[in-house]
C-alpha positions in Angstrom: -29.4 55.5 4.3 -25.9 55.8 5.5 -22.8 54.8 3.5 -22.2 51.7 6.0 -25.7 50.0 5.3 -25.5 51.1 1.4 -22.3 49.5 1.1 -23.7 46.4 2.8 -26.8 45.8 0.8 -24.8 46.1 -2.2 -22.3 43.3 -1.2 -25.1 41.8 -0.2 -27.1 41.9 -3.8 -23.9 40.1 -4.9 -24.2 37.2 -3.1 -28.2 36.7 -3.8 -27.6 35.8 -7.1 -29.6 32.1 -6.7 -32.9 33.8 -5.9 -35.0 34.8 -8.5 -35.6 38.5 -9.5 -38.7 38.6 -6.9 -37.2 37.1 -4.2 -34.0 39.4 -4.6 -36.1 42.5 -4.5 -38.4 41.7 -1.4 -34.8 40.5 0.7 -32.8 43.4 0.0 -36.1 45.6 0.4 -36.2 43.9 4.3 -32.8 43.6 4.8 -32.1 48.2 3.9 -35.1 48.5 5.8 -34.0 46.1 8.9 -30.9 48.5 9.3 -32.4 51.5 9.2 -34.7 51.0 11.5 -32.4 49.4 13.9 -29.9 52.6 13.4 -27.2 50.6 12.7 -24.2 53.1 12.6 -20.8 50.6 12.1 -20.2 48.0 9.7 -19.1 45.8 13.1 -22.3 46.3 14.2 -24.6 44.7 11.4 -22.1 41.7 11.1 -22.4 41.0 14.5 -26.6 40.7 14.4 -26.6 39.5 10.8 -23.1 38.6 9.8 -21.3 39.1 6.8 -23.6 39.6 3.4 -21.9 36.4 2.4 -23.0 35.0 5.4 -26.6 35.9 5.7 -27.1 35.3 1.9 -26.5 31.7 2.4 -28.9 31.6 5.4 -31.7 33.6 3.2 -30.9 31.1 0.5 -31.2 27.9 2.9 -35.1 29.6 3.7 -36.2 29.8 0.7 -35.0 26.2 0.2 -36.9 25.3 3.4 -40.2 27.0 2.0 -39.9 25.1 -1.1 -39.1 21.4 0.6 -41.8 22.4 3.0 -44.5 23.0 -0.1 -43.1 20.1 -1.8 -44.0 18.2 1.1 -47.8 19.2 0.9 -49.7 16.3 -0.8 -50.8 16.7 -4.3 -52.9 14.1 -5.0 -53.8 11.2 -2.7 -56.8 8.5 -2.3 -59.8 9.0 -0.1 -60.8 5.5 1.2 -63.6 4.8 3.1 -66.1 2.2 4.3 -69.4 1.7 3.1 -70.9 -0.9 4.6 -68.7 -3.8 3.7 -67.5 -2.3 1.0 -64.7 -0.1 0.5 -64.8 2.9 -2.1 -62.3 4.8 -3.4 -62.8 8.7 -4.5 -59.4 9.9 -6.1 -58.5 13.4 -5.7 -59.3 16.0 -8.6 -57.3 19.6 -8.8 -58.8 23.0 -9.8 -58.3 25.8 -10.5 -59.8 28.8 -10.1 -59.7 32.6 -11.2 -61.3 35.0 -8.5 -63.1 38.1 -8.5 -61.3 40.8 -6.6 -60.8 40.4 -3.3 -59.4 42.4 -0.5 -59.3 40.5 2.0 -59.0 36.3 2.7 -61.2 34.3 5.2 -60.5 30.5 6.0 -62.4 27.9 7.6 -60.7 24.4 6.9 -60.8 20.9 8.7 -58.1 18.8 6.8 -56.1 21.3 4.3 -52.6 22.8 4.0 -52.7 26.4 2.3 -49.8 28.1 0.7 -50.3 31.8 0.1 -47.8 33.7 -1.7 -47.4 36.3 -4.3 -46.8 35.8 -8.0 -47.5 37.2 -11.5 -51.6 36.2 -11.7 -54.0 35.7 -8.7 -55.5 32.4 -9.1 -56.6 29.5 -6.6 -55.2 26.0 -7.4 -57.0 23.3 -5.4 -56.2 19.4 -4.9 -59.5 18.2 -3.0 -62.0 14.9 -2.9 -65.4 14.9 -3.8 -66.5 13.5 -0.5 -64.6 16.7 1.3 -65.0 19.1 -1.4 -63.6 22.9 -0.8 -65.7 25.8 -1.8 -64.8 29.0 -3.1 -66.5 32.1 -2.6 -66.2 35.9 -3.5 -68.7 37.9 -0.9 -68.1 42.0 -0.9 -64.8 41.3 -2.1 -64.3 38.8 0.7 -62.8 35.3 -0.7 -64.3 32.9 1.2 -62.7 29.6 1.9 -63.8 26.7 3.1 -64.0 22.9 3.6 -67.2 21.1 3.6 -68.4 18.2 5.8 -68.0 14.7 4.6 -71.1 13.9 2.2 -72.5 11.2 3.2 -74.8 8.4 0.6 -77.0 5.5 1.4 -75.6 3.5 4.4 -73.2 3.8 6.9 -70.2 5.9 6.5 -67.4 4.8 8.3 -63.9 6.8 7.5 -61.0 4.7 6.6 -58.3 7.5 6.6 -58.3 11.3 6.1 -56.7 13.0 3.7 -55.5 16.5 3.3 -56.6 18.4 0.8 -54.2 21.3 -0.5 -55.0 25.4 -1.4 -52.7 26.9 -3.2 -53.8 31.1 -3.0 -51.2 33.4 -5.4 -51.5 37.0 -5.2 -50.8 39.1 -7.8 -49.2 42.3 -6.9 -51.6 44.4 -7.7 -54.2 42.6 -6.1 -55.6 44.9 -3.0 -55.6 42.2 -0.5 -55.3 43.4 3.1 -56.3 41.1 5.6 -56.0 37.4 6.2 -58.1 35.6 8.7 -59.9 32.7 9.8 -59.6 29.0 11.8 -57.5 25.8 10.5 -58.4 21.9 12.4 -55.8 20.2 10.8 -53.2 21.2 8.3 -50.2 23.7 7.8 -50.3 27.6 6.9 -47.4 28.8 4.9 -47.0 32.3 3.6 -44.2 34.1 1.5 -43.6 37.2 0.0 -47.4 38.7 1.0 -47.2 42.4 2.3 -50.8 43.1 3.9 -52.7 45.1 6.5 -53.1 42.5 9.2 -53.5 38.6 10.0 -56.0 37.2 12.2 -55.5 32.8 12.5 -56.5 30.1 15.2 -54.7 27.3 14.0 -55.3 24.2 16.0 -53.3 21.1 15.0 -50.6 21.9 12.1 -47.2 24.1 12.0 -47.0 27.9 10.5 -44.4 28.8 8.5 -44.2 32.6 7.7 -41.3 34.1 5.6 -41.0 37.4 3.4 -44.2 38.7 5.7 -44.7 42.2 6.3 -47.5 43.7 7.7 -48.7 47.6 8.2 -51.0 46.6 11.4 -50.6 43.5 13.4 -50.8 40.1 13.6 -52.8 37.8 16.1 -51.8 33.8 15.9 -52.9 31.5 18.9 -51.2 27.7 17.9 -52.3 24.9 20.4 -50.4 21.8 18.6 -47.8 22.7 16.1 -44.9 24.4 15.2 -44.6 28.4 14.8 -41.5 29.4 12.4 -41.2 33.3 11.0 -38.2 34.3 8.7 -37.7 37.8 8.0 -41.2 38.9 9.0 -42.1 42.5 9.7 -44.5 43.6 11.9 -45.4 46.4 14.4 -47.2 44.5 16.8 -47.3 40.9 17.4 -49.9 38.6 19.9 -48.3 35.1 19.8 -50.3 32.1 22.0 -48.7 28.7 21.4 -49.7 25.6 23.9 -47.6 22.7 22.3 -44.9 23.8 19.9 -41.9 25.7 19.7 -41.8 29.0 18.1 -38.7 30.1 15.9 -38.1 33.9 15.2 -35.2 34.9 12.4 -33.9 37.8 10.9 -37.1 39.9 11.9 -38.6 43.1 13.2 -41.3 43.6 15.4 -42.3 46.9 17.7 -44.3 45.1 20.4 -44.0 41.2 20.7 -46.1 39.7 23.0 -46.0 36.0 23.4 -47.4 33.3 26.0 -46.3 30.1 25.7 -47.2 26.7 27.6 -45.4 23.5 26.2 -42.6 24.2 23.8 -39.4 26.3 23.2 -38.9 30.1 22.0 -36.2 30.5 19.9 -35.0 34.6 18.7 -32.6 35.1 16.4 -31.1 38.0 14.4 -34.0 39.9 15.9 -35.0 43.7 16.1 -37.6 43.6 18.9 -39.7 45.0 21.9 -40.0 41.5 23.5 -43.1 39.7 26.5 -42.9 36.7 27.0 -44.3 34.3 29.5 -43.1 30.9 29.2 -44.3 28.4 31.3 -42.7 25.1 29.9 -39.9 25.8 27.8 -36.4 27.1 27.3 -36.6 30.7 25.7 -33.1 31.8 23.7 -32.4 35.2 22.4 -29.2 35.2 20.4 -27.7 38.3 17.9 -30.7 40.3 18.7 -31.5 44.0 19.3 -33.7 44.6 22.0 -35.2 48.0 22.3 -37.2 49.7 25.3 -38.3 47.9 28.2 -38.2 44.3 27.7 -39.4 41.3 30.1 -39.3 37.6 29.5 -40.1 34.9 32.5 -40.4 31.7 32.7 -41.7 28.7 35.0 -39.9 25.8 34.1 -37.2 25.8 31.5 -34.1 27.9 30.9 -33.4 31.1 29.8 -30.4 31.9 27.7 -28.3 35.0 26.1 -26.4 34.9 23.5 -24.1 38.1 21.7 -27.3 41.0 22.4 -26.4 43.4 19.4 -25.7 46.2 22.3 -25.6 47.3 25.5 -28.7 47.2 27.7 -29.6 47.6 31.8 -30.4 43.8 33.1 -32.7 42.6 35.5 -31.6 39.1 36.1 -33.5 37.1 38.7 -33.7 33.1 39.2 -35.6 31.6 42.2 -34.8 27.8 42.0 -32.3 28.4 39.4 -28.6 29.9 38.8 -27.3 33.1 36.6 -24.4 31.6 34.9 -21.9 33.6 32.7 -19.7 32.1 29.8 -16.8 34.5 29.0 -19.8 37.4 29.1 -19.4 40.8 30.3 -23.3 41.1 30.8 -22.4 40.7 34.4 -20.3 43.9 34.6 -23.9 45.6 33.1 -26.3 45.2 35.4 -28.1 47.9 36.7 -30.7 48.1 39.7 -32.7 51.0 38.7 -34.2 51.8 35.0 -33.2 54.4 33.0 -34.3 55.6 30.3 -31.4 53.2 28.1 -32.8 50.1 26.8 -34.2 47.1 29.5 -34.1 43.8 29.7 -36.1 42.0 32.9 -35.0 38.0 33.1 -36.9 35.7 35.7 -37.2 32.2 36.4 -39.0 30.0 38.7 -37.4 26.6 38.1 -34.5 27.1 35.6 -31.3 28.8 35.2 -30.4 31.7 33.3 -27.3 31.7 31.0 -25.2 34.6 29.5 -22.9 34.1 26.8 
């Protein structure tokens, strides 16, 4: 580690003084980490991507804020009303919880429950379901298998009146060996924090994801069709990111290969270290204070693409079809290059929109 991004971490371990212990250790772990791979060699640099240790401690702060309103949010007990005939039954929620064999690695297949996963001082399962929809917990060959069952249906007619969410709480010890997370979601949010794991594998179809404090050793394969995507300080060497109808929020992270496709929604990058595809059909895509490396290409159909203080200097490739290149006091325009070289590449193009260089 050089003595610019040692002194930096250590003004920055100053200012994190709100978190707890754990979450101190896991951000300043990222954060030394972040640098070094980024080669970060001047302390004007740094500040420009991540600003002042100040600065970005009151943005890492405001996360872990977000992840708590965000779990808050999750209901904890609720009312499961239906219609029986002409009557109208009530089955009130009931909360578990549960110790698990060893488990390596974490399947999911739920219809109407949010999941929190995160890492704390004792693995253990705490569940908020309904007896009509219970959730079942399985160990299988050090598998933990979750799931939702089907509505149970008694004598007559079952009509639903509402649905209710049910809520998993998974904490992970740290020395748990878990190293893969997988499986499908209908209808509820993901959120994980402070897991460090081999790989993730989730089809998520109506709900938002919120990752932060993520870091895997593999990769990481997410398709979204209706909900938002939102990483904070996530690493990962390789990426496969489908989203149909949400927009998709990247901070403060690191990722060797991102690959991306998505059809409604926009693509916001920020603070980023990054080997960036993207394909964006309906959307505005925004890369601001990030450091792209290699050969980078993002496109779009219809929506805008934008530029905002790239951490260094790079050889563009701007193109718009139906659209214009604009530049705000930028000196991007003075960079462009028509063959590539072996520096770093970024390829812009847009069908229908404009692209914008600040």
């Amino acid at each position: 580690m050089t003595q610019i991004i040692d002194d930096y971490i250590k003004n920055l371990t100053r200012k994190l003084t709100n978190l707890s212990p754990e979450q101190q250790q896991v951000t300043l772990a990222f954060y030394r980490d972040f640098l070094i791979t980024g080669d970060f060699q001047a302390k004007e640099e740094i500040e420009k991507e991540l600003g002042k240790p100040a600065e970005l401690a009151c943005e890492v702060c405001d996360d872990y804020q977000e992840i708590s309103a965000a779990h808050s949010a999750l209901p904890k007990s609720a009312s499961d009303n239906y219609v029986r005939g002409f009557h109208v039954e009530k089955n009130p929620s009931r909360t578990r919880t549960i110790i698990p064999d060893k488990f390596t690695q974490i399947k999911l297949t739920l219809r109407n429950a949010d999941i929190y996963i995160h890492s704390g001082n004792e693995s253990k399962i705490l569940i908020t379901d309904y007896n009509s929809r219970p959730i079942k917990v399985k160990t299988d060959k050090q598998t933990l298998l979750i799931s939702e069952q089907p509505p149970q249906k008694g004598k007559g007619i079952v009509i639903n009146w509402r649905t209710a969410t049910s809520h998993i709480e998974i904490i992970v010890s740290s020395n748990c060996p878990l190293t893969t997370i997988s499986g499908h979601s209908t209808n509820g949010n993901i959120i994980l924090q402070n897991i460090k794991l081999q790989s993730i594998t989730l089809q998520q179809d109506t709900g938002n994801t919120l990752f932060n404090n993520v870091i895997l050793t593999q990769d990481l394969i997410l398709n979204s069709k209706n909900g938002n995507v939102k990483m904070i300080q996530v690493k990962i060497p390789m990426t496969s990111l489908r989203s149909y109808n949400g927009n998709i929020t990247i901070k403060r992270s690191a990722c060797k290969q991102f690959i991306m496709q998505t059809l409604n929604g926009n693509a916001d990058f920020t603070q980023c270290n990054l080997t960036l595809k993207l394909n964006s059909k309906n959307g505005d895509v925004k890369i601001k204070r990030s450091q792209l490396t290699n050969n980078n290409i993002v496109s779009s159909t219809a929506g805008d693409l934008l530029l905002k203080q790239l951490a260094h200097d790079m050889n563009y490739h701007l193109s718009s079809k139906h659209g214009t290149i604009i530049y705000h006091k930028s000196s991007v325009g003075n960079k462009l290059s028509n063959t590539i070289g072996s520096n770093d590449t970024l390829r812009m193009a847009s069908t229908d929109g404009d692209i914008i260089i600040y």
